[in-house]
N, CA, C and O of each residue as an XYZ file, in Angstrom:
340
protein
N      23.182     -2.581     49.798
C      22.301     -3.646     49.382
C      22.552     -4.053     47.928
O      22.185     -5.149     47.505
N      23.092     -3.279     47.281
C      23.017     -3.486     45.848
C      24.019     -4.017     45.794
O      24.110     -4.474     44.654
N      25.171     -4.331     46.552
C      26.689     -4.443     46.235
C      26.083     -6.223     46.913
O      26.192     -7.086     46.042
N      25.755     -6.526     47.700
C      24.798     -8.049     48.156
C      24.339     -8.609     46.750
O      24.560     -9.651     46.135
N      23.654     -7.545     46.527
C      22.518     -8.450     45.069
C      23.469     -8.652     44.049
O      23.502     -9.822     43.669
N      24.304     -7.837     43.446
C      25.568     -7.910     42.657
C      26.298     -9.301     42.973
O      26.237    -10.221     42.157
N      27.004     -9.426     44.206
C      27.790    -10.331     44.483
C      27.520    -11.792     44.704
O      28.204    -12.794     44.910
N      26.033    -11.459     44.556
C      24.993    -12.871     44.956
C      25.035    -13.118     43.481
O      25.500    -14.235     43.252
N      24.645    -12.331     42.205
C      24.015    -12.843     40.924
C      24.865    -14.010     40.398
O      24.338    -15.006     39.902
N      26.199    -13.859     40.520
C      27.114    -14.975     39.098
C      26.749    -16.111     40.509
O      27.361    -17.161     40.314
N      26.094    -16.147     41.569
C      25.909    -17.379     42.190
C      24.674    -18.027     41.405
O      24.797    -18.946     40.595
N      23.471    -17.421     41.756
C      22.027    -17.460     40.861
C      22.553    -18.109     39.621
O      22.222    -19.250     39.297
N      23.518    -17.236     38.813
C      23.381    -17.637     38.041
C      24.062    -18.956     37.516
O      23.623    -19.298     36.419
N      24.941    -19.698     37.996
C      25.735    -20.411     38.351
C      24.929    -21.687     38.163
O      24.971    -22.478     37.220
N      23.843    -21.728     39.776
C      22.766    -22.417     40.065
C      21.860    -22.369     39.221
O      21.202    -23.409     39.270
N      21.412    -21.503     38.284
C      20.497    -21.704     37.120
C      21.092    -22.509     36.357
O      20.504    -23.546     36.050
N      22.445    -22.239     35.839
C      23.201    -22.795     34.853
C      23.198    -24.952     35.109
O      22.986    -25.875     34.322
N      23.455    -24.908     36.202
C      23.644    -26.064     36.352
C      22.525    -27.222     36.616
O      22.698    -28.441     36.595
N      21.085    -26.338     36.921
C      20.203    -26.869     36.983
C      19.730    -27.541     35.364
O      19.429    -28.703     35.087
N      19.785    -26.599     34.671
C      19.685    -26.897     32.997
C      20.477    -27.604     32.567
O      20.338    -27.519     31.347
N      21.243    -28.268     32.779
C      22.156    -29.184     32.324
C      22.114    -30.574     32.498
O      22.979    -31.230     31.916
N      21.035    -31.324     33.384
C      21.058    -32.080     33.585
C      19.390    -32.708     32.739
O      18.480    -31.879     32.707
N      19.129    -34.056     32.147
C      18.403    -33.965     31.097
C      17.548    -34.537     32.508
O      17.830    -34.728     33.691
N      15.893    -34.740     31.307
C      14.955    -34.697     32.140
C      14.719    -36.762     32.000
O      14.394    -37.521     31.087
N      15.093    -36.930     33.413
C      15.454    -37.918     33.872
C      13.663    -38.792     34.622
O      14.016    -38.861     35.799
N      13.161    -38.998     34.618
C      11.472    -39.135     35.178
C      11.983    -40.025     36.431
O      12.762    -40.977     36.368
N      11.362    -39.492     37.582
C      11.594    -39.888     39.244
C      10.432    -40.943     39.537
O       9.751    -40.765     40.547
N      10.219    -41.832     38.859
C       8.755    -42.432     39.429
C       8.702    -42.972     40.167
O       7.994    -43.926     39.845
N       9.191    -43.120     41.701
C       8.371    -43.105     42.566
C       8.707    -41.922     43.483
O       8.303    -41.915     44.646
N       9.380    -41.003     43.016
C       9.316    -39.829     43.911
C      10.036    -39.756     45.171
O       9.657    -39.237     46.221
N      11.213    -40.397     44.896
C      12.129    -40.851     46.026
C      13.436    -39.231     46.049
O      14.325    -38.939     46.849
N      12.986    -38.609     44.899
C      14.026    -37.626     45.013
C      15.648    -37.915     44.529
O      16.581    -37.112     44.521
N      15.639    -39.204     44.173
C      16.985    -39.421     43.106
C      16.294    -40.758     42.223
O      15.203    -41.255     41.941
N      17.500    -40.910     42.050
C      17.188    -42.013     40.739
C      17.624    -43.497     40.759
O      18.803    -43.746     41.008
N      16.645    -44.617     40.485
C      17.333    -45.847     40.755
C      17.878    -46.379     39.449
O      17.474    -45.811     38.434
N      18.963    -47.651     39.278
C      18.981    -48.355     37.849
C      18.071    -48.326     37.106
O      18.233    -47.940     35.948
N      16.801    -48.750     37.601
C      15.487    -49.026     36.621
C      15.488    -47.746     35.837
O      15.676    -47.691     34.622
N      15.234    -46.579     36.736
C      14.898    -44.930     36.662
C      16.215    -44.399     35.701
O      16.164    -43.323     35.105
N      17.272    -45.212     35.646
C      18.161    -44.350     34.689
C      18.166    -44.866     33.813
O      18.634    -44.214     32.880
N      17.655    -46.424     33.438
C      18.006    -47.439     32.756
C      16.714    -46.933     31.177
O      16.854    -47.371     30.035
N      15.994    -46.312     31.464
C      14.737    -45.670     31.057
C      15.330    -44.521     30.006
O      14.607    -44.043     29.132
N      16.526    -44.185     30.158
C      16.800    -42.849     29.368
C      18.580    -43.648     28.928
O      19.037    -43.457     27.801
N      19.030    -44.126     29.524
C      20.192    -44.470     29.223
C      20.140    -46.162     28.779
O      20.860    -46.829     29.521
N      19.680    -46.681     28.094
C      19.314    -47.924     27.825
C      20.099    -49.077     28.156
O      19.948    -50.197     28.644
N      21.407    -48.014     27.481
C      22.853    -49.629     28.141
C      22.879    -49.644     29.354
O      23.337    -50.727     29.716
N      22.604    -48.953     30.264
C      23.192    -48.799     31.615
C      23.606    -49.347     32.481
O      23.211    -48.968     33.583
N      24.463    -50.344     32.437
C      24.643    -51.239     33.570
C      24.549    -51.466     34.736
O      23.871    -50.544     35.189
N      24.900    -52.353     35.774
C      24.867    -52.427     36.579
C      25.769    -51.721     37.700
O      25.459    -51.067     38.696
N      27.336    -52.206     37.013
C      28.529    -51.571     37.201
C      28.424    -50.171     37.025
O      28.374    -49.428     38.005
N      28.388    -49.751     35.883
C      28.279    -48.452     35.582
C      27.759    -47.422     36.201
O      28.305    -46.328     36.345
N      25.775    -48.022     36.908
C      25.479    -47.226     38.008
C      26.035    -47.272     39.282
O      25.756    -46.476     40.179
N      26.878    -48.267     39.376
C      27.418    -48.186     41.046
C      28.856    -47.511     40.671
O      29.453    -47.350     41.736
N      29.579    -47.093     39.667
C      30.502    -46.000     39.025
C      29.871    -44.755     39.367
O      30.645    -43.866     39.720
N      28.728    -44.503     39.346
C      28.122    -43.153     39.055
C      27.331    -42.377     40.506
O      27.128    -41.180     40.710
N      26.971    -43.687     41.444
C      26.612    -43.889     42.757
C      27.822    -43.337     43.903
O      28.245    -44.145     44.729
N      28.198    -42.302     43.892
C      29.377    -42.205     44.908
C      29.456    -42.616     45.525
O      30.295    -43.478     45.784
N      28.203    -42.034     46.412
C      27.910    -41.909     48.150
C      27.685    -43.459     48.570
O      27.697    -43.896     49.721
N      27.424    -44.379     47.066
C      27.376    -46.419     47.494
C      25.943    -46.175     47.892
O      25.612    -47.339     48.115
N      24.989    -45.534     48.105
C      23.319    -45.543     48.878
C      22.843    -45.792     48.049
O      21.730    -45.273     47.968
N      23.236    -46.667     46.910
C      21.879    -47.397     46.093
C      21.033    -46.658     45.440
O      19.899    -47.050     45.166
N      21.560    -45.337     45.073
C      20.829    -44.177     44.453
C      21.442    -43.142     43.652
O      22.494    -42.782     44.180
N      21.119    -42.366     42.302
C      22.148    -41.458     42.163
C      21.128    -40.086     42.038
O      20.208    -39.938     41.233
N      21.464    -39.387     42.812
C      21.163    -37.844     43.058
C      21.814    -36.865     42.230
O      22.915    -37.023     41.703
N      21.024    -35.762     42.132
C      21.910    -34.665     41.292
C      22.690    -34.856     40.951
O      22.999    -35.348     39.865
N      23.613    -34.324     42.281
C      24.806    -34.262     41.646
C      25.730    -35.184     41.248
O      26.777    -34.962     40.639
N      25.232    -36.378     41.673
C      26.018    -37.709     41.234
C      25.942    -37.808     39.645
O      26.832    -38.335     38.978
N      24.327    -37.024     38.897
C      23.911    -37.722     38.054
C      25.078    -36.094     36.840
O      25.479    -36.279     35.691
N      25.240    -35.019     37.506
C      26.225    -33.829     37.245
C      26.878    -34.223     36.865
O      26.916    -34.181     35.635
N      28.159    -35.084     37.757
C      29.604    -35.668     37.817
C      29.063    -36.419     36.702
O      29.026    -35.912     35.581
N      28.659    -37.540     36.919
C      28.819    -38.683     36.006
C      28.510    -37.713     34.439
O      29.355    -38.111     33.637
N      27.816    -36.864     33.921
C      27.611    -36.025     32.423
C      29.291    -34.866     32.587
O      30.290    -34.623     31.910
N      28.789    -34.525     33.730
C      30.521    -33.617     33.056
C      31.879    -34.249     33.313
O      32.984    -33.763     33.072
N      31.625    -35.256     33.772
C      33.164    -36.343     33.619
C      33.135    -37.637     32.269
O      34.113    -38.345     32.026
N      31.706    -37.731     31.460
C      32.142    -38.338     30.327
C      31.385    -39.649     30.593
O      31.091    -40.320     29.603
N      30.958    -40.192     32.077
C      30.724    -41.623     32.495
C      29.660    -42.072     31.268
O      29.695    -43.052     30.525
N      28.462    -40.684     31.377
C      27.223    -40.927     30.461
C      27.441    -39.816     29.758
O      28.308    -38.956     29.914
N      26.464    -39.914     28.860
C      26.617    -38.674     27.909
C      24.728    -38.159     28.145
O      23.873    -38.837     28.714
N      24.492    -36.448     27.338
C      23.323    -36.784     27.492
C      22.256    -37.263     26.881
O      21.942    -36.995     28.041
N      21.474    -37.638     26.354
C      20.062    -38.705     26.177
C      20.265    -37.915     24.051
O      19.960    -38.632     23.098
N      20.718    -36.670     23.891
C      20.956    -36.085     23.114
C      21.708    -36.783     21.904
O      21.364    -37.311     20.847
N      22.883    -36.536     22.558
C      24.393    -36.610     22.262
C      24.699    -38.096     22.155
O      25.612    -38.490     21.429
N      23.505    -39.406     23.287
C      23.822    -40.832     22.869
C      23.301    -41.056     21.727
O      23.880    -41.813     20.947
N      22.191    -40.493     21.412
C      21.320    -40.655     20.105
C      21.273    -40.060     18.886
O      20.413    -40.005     18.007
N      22.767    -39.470     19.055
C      22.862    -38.748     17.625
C      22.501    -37.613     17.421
O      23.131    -36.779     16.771
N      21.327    -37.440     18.015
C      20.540    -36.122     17.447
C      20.212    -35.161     18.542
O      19.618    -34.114     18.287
């Protein structure tokens, strides 16, 4: 059992890691990803183009991990790092 919990942790921890990395983005209407308006709120330039760059899956929405890719490939930066401070 212990050799399970061991081999499970750098997963946990993995999944912790990556959960923290993504800034705090506000979901208002609770759709479970994020629309233009909803990113446009933290990322000010955000285009139009740009979110359908960042939109893989094309469903008019960007989810996690869309919103992952697009910070660890450079598309956006985070809310931090655009503002200097």
């Amino acid at each position: 059992m212990k050799r399970f919990a061991i081999a499970l942790a750098p997963l946990a921890l993995a999944s912790a890691a990556f959960a923290q990395t993504l800034p705090d983005v506000p979901d208002t209407d609770s759709s479970g990803n994020w629309s233009l308006v909803e990113l446009q709120a933290v990322w000010t330039d955000l285009t139009e183009d740009a979110f359908k760059g960042i939109d893989a899956n094309t469903d008019g929405a960007v989810d996690a991990t869309e919103l992952q890719a697009a910070l660890d490939n450079g598309v956006i930066k985070t809310p931090e790092a655009a503002s200097g401070g």
